[in-house]
C-alpha positions as CSV (number, residue, x, y, z in Angstrom):
1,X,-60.5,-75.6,-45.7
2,X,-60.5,-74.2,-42.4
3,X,-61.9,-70.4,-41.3
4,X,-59.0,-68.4,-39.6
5,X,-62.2,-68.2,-37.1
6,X,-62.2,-71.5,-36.2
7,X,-58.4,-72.0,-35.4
8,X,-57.2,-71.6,-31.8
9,X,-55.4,-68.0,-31.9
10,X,-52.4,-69.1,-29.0
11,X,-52.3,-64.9,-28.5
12,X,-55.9,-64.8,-27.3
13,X,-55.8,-67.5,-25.1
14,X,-52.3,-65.9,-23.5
15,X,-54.6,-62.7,-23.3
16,X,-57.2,-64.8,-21.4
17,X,-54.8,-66.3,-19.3
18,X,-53.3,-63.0,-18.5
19,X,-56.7,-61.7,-17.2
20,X,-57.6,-64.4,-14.8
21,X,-54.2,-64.0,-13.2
22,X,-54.6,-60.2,-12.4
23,X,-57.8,-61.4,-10.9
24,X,-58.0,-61.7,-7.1
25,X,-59.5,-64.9,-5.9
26,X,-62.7,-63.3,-5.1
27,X,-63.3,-61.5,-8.9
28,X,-62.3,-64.8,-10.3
29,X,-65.4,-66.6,-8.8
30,X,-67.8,-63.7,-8.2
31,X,-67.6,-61.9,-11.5
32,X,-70.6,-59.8,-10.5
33,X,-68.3,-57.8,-8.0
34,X,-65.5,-56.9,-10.3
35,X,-66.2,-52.6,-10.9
36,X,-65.2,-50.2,-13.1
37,X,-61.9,-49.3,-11.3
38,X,-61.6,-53.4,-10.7
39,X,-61.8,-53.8,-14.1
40,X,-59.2,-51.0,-15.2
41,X,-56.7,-52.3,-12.8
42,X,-57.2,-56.1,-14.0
43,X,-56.5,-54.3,-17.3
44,X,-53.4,-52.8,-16.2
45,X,-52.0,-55.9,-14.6
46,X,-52.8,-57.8,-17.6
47,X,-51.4,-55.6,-20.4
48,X,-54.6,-55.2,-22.2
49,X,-57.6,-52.7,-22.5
50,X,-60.3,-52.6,-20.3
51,X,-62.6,-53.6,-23.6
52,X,-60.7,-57.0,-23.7
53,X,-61.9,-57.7,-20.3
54,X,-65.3,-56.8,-20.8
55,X,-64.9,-59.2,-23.6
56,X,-64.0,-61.7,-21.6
57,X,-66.9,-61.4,-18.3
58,X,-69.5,-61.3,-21.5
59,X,-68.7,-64.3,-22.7
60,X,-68.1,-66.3,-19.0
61,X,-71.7,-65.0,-18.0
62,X,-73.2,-66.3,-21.4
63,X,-71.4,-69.3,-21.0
64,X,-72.8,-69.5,-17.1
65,X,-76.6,-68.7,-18.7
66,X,-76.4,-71.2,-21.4
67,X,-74.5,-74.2,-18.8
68,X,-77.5,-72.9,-16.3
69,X,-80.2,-73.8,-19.1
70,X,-79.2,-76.8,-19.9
71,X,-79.7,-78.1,-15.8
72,X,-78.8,-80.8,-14.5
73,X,-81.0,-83.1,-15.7
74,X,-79.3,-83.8,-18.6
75,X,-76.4,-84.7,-17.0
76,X,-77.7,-87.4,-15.2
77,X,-76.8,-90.5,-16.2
78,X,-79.0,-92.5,-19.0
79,X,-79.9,-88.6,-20.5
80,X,-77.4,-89.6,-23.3
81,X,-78.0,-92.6,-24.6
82,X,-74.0,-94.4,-25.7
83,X,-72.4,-92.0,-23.2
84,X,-70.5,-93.7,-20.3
85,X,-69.6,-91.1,-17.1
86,X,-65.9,-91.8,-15.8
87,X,-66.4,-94.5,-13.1
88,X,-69.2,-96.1,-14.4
C-alpha cells in the first residue's frame, strides 16, 4: 500500500509549473536575486502565496547543495559499475 506522500499530487506540480513561468529568465537561473517584492509578485502572477514560493527556492537550493556534493566525480564514466552513459 502506497503513502498518499509518495504519489505525484498533479496540483502541486501545476503549482510548480505556475511559479517558474512568473519567473523572468534571470530569477529562473539566479535564484539568489529573486527579493522580497520579486517574490510577492512571482506570487501574484502565479496564483499562490508567497510561502509556496519560498517552498519552492528551499527545496531547488537543497537540491543544488546535495547535486553540488555529490561532484562530478561520480559521474564519470566507470564510477558506476553496470551503468552505460547514452552514446557509449
Amino acid at each position: 500500500m502506497q503513502k498518499h506522500a509518495d504519489k505525484i499530487d498533479e496540483k502541486q506540480i501545476t503549482r510548480v509549473e505556475a511559479i517558474i513561468g512568473s519567473m523572468t529568465p534571470t530569477n529562473a537561473t539566479i535564484t539568489k536575486s529573486i527579493n522580497g517584492n520579486r517574490r510577492k509578485r512571482i506570487a501574484r502572477g502565479s496564483g499562490t502565496s508567497v510561502q509556496e514560493v519560498n517552498n519552492l527556492l528551499r527545496q531547488y537550493a537543497q537540491m543544488r547543495k546535495m547535486f553540488k556534493q555529490m561532484g562530478q566525480t561520480q559521474l564519470r564514466p566507470g564510477a558506476w559499475p553496470g551503468m552505460k552513459l547514452p552514446g557509449m
